[in-house]
N, C-alpha and C positions, 0 to 999 in steps of 0.2 A: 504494500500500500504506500503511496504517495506522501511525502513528508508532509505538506503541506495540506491532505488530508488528514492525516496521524494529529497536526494542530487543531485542527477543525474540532476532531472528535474529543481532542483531552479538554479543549474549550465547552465543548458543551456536556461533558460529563461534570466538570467542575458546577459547569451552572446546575444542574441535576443535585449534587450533593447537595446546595446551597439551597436550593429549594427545600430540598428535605430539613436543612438546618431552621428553616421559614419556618416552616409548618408545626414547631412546636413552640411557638412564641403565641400566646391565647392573642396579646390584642391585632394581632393578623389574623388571628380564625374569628375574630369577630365583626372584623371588617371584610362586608360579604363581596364589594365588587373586586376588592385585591383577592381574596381566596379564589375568586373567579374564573380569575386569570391566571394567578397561577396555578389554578389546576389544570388549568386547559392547557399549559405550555410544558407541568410534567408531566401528562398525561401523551403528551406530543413524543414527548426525550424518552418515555419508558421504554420502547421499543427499541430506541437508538442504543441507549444503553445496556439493556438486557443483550443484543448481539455484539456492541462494546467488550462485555468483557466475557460473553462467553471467547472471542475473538485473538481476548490476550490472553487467556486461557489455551485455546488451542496451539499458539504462538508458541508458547510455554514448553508444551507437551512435544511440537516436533524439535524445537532444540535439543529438548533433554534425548528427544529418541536419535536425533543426527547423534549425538557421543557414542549412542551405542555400535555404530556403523562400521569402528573399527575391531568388533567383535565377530572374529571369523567366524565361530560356532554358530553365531544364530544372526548371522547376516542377511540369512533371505525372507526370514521373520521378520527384520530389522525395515526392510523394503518395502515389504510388503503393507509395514503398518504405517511407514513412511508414504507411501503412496495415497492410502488413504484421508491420513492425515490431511495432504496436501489439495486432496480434492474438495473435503469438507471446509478446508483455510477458504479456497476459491468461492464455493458457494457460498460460505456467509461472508467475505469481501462483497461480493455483486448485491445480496440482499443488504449491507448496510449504505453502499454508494446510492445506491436506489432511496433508501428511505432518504437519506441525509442531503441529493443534490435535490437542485430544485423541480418541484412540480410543473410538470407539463398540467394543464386542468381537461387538455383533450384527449391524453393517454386513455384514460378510462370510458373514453365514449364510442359506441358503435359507427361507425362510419360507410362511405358512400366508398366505391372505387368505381372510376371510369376508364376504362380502356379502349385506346382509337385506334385502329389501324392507319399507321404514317406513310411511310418511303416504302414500294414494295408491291403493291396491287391488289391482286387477288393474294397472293401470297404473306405479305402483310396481315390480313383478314382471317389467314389462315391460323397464324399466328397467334394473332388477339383471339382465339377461339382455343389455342393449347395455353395459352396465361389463363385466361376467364377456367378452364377444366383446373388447371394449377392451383390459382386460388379459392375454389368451391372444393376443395380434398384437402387442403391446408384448414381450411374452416368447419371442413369435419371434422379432423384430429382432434381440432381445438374446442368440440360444439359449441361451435357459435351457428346460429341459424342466414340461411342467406335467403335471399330475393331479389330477381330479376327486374330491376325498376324500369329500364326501358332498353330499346335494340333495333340495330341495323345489320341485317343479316348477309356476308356477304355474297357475291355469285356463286362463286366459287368455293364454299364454306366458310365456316368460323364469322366474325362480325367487321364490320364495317364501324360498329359503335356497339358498345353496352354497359351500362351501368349497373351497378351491384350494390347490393345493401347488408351490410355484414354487422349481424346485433350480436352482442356481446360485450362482457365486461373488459376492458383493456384490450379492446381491438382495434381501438387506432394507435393505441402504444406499440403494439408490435410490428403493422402493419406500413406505418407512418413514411418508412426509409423506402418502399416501393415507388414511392412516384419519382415519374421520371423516363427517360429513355429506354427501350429492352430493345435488345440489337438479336437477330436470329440468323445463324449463317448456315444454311443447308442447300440439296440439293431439291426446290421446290418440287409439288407435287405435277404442277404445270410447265415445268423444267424437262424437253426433249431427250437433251442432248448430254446432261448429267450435270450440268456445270454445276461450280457452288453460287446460291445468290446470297447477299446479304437486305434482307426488310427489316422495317423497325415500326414496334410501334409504341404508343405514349399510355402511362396508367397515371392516374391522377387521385391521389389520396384525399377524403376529404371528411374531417369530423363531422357527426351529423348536428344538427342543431338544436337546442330542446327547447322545448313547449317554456320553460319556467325562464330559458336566456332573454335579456334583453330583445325584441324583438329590431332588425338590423334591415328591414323591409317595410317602406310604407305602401297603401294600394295605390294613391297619387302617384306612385314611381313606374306602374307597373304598365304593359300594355297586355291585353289577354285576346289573343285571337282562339276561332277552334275552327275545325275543318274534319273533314271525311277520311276517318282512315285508311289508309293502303297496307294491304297485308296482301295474303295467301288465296283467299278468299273466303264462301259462309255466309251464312242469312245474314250475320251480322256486322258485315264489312263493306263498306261504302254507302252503307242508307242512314246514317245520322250525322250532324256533325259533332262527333263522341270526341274527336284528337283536339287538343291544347296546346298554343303555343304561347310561351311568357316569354317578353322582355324588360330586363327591367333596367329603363331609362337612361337613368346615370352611369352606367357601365357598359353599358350594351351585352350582357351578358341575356344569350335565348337560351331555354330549353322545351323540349316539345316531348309530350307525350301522346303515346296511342294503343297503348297494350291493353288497355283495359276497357269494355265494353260503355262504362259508362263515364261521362263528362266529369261529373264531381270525382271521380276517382284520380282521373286523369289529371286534374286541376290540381288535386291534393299531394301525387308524387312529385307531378313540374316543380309544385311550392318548396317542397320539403328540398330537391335537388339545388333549386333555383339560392334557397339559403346558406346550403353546404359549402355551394362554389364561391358565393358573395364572401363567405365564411374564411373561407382559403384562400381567394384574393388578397383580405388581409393579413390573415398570415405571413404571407409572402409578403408582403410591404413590412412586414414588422420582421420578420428574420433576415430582411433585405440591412437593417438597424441594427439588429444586433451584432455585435462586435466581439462577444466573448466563444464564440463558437469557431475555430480556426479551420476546420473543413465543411465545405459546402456539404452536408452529408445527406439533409433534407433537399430532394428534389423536387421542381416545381412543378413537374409534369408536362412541361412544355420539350419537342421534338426536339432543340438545341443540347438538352440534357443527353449522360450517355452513362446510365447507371450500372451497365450490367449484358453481356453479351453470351448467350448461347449458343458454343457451336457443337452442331450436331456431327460431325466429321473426327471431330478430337476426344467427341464425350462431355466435353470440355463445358464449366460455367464461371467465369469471370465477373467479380464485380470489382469495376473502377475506381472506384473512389476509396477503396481501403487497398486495392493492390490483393483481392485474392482470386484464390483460382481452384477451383474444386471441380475432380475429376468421376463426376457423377450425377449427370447432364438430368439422366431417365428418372433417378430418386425424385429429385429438384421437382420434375415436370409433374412427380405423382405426390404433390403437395409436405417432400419434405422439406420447408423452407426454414424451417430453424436453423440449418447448417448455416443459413444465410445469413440469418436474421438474428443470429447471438452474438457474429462476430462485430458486428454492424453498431450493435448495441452497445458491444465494451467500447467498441472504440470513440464511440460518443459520450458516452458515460467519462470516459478516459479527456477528453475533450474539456466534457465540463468540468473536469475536477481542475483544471490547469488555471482556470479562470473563477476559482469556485470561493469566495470570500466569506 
């Protein structure tokens, strides 16, 4: 752990004993808005602290087991329990950085993902339809529940557009590092002659927005057209105008929906999408400000990003932005994204502690 962390923590354990030293002085327990507070603040630190010293506790136990190392007899005992040791140091490291940096307040919220097919064509589409499959088996593992909010299906398979709705607790904390460019280098299915092509296309992360948030939408901003769906076909395609399309004004931000047979339904996702994005708009203007973060690691979802490259020739999955490379294309593609998405995690975690006061 980081010296500069290791301060952090001895500072706020001290505050912690100091609290408890508070709490037995009566005319503080009398005074009800001061007990208030500080209850509320070591009620905050108990957790920090309880893994605090279980932490230097464990600290403790692999030194004394490192002396035993040079004990031929029972060396591979010695290893073995060292290994352990060392795994369990790891995990409660990750659970104290987490509690102690600061709160993201969108980590814990279910959110929207859009994915567009870019550079690429049919094949592109093709693509955005092996991520949409990647992340709906990623979201099994996890149960979290999905749904299909809207879509553009392409000729040629897979989507042209889709957006996804993924509920769960802490699933835009883990999901968050996805937006961004995804590069696919294979030899397409629409591909003669075998060559390799490379398409790409854009997934865009987006916290959803809740009913109790400030609302960040007025209906003066809005314009609301509806129109005749186009689909497949069915009694119930092309005889109403059921499809919704919002713009809202100051941004020029549209979304249109039509999956759903009726108008208010239709209205009801546009809205919920239409906040997400306004949502993450600002985001991005505010991590555009922030200065304590030294690698762009949050991508904007915009085509110029290049988060992450799948080649199918090598097995091969690379993500750019931290320099790794992992040789296990097919896992990846059947939603095991954790490989991805732990390493992603330290190193931003690692990020904020550098800048962490």
């Amino acid at each position: 752990m980081q010296d500069l962390f290791l301060k952090k923590l001895q500072m706020l354990y001290i505050r912690f004993k100091k609290i408890e030293q508070i709490f037995r002085h009566i005319t503080i327990l009398s005074n009800n808005s001061v007990m208030s507070s500080l209850s509320k603040e070591y009620a905050k630190l108990s957790d920090i602290i309880q893994y605090y010293v279980e932490w230097k506790k464990l600290k403790k136990n692999i030194k004394l087991t490192k002396l035993l190392l040079y004990d031929a007899d029972i060396l591979d005992l010695v290893q073995d329990e060292l290994t352990v040791l060392q795994e369990k140091n790891m995990i409660l490291e990750r659970k104290i950085k987490q509690i102690v940096l600061p709160e993201d307040p969108d980590d814990k919220k279910s959110c929207f993902i859009e994915i567009r097919a870019a550079t690429g064509g049919d094949e592109a589409a093709i693509f955005a339809g092996d991520l949409f499959k990647m992340y709906g088996k990623y979201a099994e593992y996890q149960n979290w529940n999905i749904k299909i909010m809207s879509c553009s299906i392409g000729e040629k398979g897979g989507f042209k557009e889709i957006i996804l709705k993924i509920t769960g607790l802490g699933v835009c904390g883990r999901l968050k590092f996805e937006s961004g460019g995804h590069r696919v280098q294979r030899v397409p299915q629409t591909e003669s002659q075998g060559r390799i092509h490379t398409s790409t296309c854009t997934v865009a992360v987006m916290p959803e927005v809740l009913a109790c948030e400030d609302t960040i939408i007025k209906s003066s901003d809005l314009k609301i057209d509806t129109f005749r769906s186009s689909g497949a076909g069915g009694q119930h395609v092309n005889t109403t105008d059921s499809a919704i399309r919002i713009t809202h004004i100051p941004t020029g931000t549209v979304v249109e929906c039509q999956d759903e047979r009726s108008q208010h339904k239709n209205k009801s996702k546009a809205l919920s999408i239409l906040s997400a994005r306004i949502h993450a708009q600002e985001i991005k203007k505010k991590k555009i400000k922030d200065s304590f973060i030294r690698k762009n690691l949050l991508g904007t979802g915009d085509r110029s990003d290049r988060n992450r490259t799948y080649n199918f020739p090598k097995n091969r999955v690379t993500d750019h932005r931290i320099n790794l490379t992992i040789y296990c294309l097919q896992d990846i593609l059947n939603g095991n994204l954790d490989m991805l998405i732990e390493p992603i995690l330290q190193e931003y975690y690692s990020d904020l502690l550098l800048y962490c006061r």
